[in-house]
N, C-alpha and C positions, 0 to 999 in steps of 0.2 A: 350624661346626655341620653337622648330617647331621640324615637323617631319623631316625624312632626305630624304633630296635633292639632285639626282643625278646631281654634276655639268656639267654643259655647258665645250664642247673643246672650249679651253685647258685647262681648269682646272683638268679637269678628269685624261689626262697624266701626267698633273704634282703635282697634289696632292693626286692621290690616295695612297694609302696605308695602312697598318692595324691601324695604328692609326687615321686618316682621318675619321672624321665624319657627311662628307657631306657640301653642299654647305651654306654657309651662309653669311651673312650680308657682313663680314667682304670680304668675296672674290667676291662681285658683285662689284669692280671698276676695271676688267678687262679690257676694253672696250678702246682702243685709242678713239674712239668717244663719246666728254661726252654729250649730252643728249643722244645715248644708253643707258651709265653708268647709267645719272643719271634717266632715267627709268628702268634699273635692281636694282638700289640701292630700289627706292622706292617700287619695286613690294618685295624686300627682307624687309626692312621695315613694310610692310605691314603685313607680317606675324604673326609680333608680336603685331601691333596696327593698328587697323584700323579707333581708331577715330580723333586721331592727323591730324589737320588741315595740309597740307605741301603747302605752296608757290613756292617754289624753294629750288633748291640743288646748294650748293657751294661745290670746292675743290681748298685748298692751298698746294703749296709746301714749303721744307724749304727755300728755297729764301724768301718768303712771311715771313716765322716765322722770320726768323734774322733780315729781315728788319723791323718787329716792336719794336723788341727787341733793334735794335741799335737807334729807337726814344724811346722808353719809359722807355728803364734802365733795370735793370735785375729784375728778378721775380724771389722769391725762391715756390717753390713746393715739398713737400715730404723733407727737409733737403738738396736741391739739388737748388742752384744759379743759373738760369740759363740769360745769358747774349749771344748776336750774334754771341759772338767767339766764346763758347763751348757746343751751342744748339743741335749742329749736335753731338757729342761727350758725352753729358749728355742724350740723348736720344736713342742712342744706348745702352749705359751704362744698363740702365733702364728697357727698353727692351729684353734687353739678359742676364741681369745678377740676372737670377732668377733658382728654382731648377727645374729643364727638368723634374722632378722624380713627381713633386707637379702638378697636373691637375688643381688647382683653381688657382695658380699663371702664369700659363699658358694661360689658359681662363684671365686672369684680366692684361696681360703684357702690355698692350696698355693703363691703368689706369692711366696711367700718364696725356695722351695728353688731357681731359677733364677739370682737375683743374689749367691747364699749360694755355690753351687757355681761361679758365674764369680768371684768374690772371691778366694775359695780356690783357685781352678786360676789366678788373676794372682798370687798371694802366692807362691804354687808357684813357676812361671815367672819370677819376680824375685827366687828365692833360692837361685842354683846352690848354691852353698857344701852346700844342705840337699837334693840331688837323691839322692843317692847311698842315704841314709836315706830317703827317697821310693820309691826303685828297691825297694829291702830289703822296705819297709814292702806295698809293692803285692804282690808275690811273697806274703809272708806271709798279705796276706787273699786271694788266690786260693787259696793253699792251705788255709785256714780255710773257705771257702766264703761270704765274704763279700763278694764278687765273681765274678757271673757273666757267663761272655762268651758272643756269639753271632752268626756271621760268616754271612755268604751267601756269603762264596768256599769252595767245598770243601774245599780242600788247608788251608787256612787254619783251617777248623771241627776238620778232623779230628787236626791238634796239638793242639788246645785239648781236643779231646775226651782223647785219649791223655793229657792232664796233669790231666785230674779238673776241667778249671776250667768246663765248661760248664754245669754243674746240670743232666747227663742223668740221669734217675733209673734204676739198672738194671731190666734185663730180669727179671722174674721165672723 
């Protein structure tokens, strides 16, 4: 926890309210441009740790999620299967159907996506045979844009940038 943080427009118009408790973690990927993002993520980051070493910041979409799930088979989490057809529907689920009245199930509704994404990256890791198609698959959502990368080593950033995978929004 931090102090409270007056958000950044447009957060401010669209999230204030009496229950709104300030800007946090969770609402710094505003940003169409992700190395913005992913410098608002880590200065929000930062608030709670500042000795965590950070290399870089990734973000996936569910494009990225079903397409590992349609190579590596379904992962159950929480009593819940989840497989590429019903990720998007098990995740809502999950999500939303908690008590609005309960503040800690509130604060914790997103608990799912932590042991969802280590399941899936153990499933991974336990099925070379399926890497290769992995390899292919990852390639293709960076260049879909369903995968953005975002490194603090320069030389490092700046292939990334050259190969369109950064979500830098051009220059006007």
């Amino acid at each position: 926890d931090h102090e409270y943080i007056n958000p950044p427009y447009p957060q401010k118009n669209l999230l204030d309210g009496p229950f709104y408790q300030g800007y946090t973690f969770r609402d710094a990927n505003f940003n169409p441009n992700f190395p913005e993002t992913a410098a608002e993520i880590l200065k929000m980051y930062r608030l709670t740790d500042t000795e965590t070493n950070i290399d870089g910041i990734f973000a996936v979409n569910l494009n990225m999620l079903e397409d590992v799930l349609e190579i590596v088979g379904d992962v159950t989490v929480q009593d819940l299967e989840f497989n590429a057809d019903n990720a998007f529907e098990l995740l809502e689920f999950s999500l939303h159907n908690i008590d609005y009245h309960n503040v800690e199930e509130i604060k914790n509704r997103k608990g799912i996506l932590k042991p969802l994404g280590m399941a899936m990256v153990k499933k991974a890791v336990f099925s070379p045979l399926k890497w290769r198609d992995l390899s292919d698959m990852v390639v293709k959502n960076l260049n879909e844009k369903n995968i953005q990368l975002h490194f603090f080593n320069a030389g490092l950033q700046n292939e990334i940038d050259e190969k369109g995978w950064s979500g830098l929004w051009p220059k006007p």
